[in-house]
N, C-alpha and C positions, 0 to 999 in steps of 0.2 A: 490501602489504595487499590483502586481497580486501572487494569490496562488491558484495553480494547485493541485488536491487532485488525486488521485488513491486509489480505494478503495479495500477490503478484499476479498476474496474468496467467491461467491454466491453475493457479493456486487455490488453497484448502486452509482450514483452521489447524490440518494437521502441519502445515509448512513451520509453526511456531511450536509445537509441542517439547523441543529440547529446550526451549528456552524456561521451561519449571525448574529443571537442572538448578540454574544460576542465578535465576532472578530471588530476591530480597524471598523473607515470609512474609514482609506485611503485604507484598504484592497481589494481588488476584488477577490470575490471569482470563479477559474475556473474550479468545479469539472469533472474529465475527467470519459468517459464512455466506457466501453469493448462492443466490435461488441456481439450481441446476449441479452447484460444487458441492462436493464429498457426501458429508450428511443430509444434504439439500438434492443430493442425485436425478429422488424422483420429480424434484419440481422443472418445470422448463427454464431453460438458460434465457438469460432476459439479455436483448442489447439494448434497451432502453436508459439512458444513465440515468435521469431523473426517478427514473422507477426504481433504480438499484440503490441510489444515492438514498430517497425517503425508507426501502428497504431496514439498509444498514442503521440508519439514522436514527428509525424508530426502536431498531435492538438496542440502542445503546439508551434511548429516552427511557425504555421501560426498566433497565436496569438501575439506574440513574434514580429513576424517580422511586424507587423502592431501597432504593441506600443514601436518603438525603445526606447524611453525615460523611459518607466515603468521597473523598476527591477522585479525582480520572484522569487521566493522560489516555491517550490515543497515538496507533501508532499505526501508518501506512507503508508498506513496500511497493515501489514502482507502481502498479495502477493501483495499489491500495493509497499512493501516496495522495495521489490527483484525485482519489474518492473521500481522504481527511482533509482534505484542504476545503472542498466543498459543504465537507458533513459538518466544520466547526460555522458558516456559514447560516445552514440548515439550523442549527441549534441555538445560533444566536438569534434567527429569524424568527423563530418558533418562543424563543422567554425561555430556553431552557438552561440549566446553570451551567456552563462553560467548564470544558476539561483544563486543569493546570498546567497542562503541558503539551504540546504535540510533537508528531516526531515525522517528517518528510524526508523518509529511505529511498535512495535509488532512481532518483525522480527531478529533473528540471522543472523549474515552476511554470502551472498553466496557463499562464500568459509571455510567457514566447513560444516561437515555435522550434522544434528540431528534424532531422530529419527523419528520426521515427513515427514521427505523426504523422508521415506524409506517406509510410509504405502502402502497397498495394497488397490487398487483403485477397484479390483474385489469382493473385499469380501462384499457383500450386505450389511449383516445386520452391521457388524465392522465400514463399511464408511459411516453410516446412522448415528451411533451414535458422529462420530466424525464431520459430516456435521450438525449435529443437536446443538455440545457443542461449535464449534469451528465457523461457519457459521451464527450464528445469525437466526438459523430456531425456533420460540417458539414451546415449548410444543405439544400447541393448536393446531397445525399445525399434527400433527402426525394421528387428526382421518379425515383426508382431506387425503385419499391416494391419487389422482389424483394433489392436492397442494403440499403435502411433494416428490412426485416421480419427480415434475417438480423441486420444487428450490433441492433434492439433485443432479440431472444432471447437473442443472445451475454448481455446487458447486463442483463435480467431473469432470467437463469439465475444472474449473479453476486450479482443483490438477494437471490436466492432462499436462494443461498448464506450467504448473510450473516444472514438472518433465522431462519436451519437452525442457528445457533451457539444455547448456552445463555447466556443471557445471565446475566451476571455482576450481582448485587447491591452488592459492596464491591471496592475497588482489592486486589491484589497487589502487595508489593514488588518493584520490579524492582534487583537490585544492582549493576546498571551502568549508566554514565553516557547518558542518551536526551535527545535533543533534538524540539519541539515545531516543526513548520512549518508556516506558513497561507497562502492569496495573499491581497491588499489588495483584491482585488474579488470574493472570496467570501462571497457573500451569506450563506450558511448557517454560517459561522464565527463565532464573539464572541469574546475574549477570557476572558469568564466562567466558560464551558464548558472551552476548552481549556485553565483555568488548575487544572481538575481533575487534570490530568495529576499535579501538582503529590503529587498522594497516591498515586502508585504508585513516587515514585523513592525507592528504597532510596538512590542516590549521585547525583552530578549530574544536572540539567536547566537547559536553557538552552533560550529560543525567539529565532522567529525569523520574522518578517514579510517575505514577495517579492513583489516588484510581480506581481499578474498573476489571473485568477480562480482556479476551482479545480484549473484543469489546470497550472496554475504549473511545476509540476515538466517539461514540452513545451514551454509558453509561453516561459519566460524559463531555460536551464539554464545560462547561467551565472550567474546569481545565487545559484541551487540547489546548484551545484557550489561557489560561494564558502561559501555557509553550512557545507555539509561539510565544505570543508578546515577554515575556521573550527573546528568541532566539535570535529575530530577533529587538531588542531595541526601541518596540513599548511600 
């Protein structure tokens, strides 16, 4: 089985790397990488979502189509999350064979709105501190001013992205089975919210609470990895 990662805001393919650790052997892991991030450095940072979305979308078409026999699950964290909900979209729009599973980390559904959607990407010092709690930037990192000024661009270029999507009014059926993740010390999560989810499953949903803030998916991966085998009856 292949699993496709999308990772968070300021985020890398390396954000998933301890999760080889844990996960199954039949697993493959194929974490996907944004134009501008880690391995992608030299390319320019796109805030174009439609551009990032056919990006990512076509990574996973091409591998896909070269392992007709391997099933897939896909798995988003917080804007990885609102980039998987649109790419199973993308793929069903396209005749391409649909992942068995998806997995919506860290993430209210794109059709409400919260009040993250609504920050203000201009305010220096406000988006430093929220790139700093929310972004995965350490501490340490803050007397690096030429370090903290690069990864909060990385991290405000991803907001930017994200705010560049049409936002959606009403849920879409999704007709495969997706699972809901949050961490226990995610301040910005409720239950309420993510129980929206609830109106896009055409087939299964199941959730799933892991100790840890928003970065849970870094913080704590075997838990993360347990919930997936979970999901997906590994």
């Amino acid at each position: 089985m292949l699993l496709f990662t999308i990772p968070h805001a300021g985020g890398s393919s390396l954000a998933y790397t301890k999760w080889r650790t844990f996960l199954s052997e039949d697993i493959v892991l194929y974490p996907l990488e944004l134009p501008g991030h880690m391995s992608r450095a030299k390319e320019p940072l796109s805030t174009d979502f439609s551009e990032v979305l056919s990006d990512l979308s076509e990574q996973v078409i091409r591998v896909v189509t070269q392992k007709p026999d391997e099933p897939y699950a896909v798995y988003g964290h917080s804007m990885g999350s609102l980039l998987a909900y649109y790419m199973y979209f993308y793929l069903q729009e396209h005749q391409v064979r649909l992942p068995i599973h998806l997995f919506f980390s860290g993430r209210w559904p794109p059709y409400i709105r919260m009040p993250m959607d609504d920050i203000d990407l201009d305010d220096e010092l406000g988006f430093q501190e929220i790139a700093m709690s929310k972004g995965g930037i350490h501490r340490s990192i803050s007397d690096n001013k030429e370090l903290l000024h690069y990864y909060v661009e990385l991290i405000r270029a991803d907001f930017r992205l994200m705010k560049n999507r049409t936002m959606e009014d009403k849920p879409r059926l999704i007709d495969v089975d997706f699972s809901v993740l949050w961490g226990t010390e995610d301040d910005d999560m409720d239950y309420t919210s993510l129980a929206e989810w609830k109106s896009a499953a055409g087939a299964g949903i199941s959730f799933y609470q892991i100790n840890g803030t928003h970065l849970f998916t870094t913080e704590n991966p075997r838990d993360t990895v347990a919930a997936i085998h979970k999901a997906i009856g590994r």
